[in-house]
C-alpha positions in Angstrom: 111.6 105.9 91.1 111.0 102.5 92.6 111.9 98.7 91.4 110.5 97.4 87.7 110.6 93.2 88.3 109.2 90.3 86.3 106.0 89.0 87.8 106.6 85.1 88.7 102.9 84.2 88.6 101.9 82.7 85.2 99.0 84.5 84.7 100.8 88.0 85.0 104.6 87.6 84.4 104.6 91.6 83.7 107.7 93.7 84.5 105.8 96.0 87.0 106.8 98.5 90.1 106.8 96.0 93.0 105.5 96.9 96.8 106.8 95.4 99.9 104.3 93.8 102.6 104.9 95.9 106.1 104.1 92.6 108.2 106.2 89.6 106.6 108.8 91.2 104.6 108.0 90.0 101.1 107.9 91.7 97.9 104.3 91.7 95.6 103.6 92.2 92.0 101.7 95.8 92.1 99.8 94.4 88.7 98.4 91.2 90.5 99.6 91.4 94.2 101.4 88.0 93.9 104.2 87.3 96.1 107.8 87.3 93.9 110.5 85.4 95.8 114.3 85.9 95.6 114.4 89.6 96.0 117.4 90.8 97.4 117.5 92.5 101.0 118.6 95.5 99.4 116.0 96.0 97.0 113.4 95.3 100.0 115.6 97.6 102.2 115.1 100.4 99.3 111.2 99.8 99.3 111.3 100.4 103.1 113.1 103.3 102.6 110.9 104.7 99.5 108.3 104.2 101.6 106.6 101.8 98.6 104.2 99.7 101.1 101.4 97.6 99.8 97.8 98.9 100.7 95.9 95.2 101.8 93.2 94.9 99.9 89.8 95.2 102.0 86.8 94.1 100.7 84.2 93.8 103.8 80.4 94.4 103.8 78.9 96.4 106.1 78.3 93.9 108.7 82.1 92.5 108.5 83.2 91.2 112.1 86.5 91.3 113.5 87.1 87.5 115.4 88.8 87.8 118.8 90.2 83.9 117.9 91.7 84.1 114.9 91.9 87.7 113.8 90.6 88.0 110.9 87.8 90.4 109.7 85.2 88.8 107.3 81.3 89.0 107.3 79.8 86.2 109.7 77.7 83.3 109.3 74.1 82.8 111.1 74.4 79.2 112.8 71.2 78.1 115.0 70.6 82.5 115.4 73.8 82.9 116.5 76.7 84.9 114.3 79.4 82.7 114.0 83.0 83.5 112.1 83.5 81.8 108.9 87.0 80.8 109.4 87.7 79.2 112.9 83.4 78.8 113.9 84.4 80.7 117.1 80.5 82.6 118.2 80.8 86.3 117.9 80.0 88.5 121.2 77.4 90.9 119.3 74.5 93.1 120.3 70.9 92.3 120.2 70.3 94.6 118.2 73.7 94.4 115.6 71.9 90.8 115.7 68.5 91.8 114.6 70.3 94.0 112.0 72.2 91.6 110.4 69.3 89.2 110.3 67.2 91.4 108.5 69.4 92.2 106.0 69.7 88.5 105.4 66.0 88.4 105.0 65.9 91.1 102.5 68.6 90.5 100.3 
């Protein structure tokens, strides 16, 4: 059994089982993963304790890059032949050859 709660986002507003986010504590819609605000500490203390986690959602290519600067794991961006995050800019530390890779699969797609 877990926790039925109205969805605050417009779009939604279901009454759905809610998850609870591991990292910051916060309760999410399982319909549309929007964050719901004023839960209680017990209901989140119950998801803990259910074990009712929310999977992240993961939608990375093949050639996805994890940046050493700001963490996050997205696919990169080819700057003046060099592979570049597309959050923070920061130039990725690759292979020649994961280089070569990537830039042929840019060519072919």
């Amino acid at each position: 059994m877990s926790f039925l709660l109205q969805c605050e986002k417009k779009e939604c507003k279901k009454v759905t089982e809610v998850v609870l986010d591991k990292e910051t504590n916060c309760v999410h819609c399982g319909d549309c993963d929007a964050e719901i605000t004023n839960v209680t500490a017990f209901v989140k203390q119950s998801l803990r304790g259910m074990k009712k986690y929310r999977t992240p959602k993961k939608s990375y290519s093949s050639y996805a890059l994890q940046c050493k600067n700001c963490k996050k794991k997205m696919t990169p961006l080819l700057i003046k032949d060099n592979l570049h995050c597309p959050e923070c800019r920061e130039q990725h530390e690759v292979t020649a050859h994961f280089k070569a890779m990537f830039i042929s699969n840019i060519k072919n797609v």
